[in-house]
N, C-alpha and C positions, 0 to 999 in steps of 0.2 A: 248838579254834577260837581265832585269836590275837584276834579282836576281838567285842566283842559289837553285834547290827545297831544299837545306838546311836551306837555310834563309830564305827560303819563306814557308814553314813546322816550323820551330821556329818561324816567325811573326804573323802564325795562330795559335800559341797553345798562344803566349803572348795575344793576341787579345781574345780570347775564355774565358782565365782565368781573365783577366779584366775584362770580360762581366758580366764570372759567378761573382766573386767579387761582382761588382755593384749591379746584382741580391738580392745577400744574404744582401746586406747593406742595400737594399729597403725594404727587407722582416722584416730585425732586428726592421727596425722604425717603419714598420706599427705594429708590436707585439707590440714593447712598445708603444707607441702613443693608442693602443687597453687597454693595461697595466695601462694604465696613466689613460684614460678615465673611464676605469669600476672602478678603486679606485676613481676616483671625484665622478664616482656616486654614491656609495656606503660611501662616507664619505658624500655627500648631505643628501640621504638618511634618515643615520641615524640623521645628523645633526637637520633634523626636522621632527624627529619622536615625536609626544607632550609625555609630559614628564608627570609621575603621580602627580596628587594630591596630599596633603599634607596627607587625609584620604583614599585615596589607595592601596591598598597592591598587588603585584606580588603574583600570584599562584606558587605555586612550588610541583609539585610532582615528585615522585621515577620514572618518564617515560618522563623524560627530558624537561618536558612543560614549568619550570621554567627561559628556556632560547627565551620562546614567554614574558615575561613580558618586560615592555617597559624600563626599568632600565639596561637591558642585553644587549643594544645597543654599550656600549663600548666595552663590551669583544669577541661581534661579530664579529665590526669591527677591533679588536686587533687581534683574531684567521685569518681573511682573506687576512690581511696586513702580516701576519707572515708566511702566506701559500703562498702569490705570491712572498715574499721575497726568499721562499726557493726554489722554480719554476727558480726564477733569477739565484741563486746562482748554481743552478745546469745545468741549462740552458749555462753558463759562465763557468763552470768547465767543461762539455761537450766540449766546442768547443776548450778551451782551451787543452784538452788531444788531442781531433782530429789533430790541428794544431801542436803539438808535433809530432804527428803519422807523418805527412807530412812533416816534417819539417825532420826527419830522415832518410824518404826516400829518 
């Protein structure tokens, strides 16, 4: 027998935790890569959203409609950029306390 079941129970749990590894490294890019994607299109989007006339005016009333006028397209995209920013940052603070968690066990 080339191993004894000590090494060979430690070269299954190395080998499992690489896997899983890999697994979560696959999963991270396809989120961001999804991440990436839905901001291109939402900064496409608004990019050619046609823009008002010189004699057009945005409606704006007390029931939030003022942020359908076509002028509001940057602070749409500024609010969604700012929302998946904090998705990131938490998402990253997440896994960082997890890995602490593990890392003391």
């Amino acid at each position: 027998m080339k191993y004894t079941n000590e090494e060979t129970v430690n070269e299954v749990l190395k080998r499992s935790s690489k896997v899983r590894k890999e697994r979560e490294k696959r999963a991270e890019r396809v989120l961001a890569g999804a991440g990436t994607a839905l901001l291109a299109a939402l900064i496409a989007v608004i990019a050619f959203l046609p823009r008002a006339g010189e004699g057009a005016q945005a409606v704006g009333t007390v029931y939030g409609s003022f942020l359908l006028g076509r002028e509001a397209g940057g602070y749409v995209l500024a609010a969604v950029i700012a929302f998946v920013l904090g998705i990131v940052v938490t998402l990253l603070l997440i896994k960082r306390r997890n890995h602490e968690q593990k890392r003391q066990e």
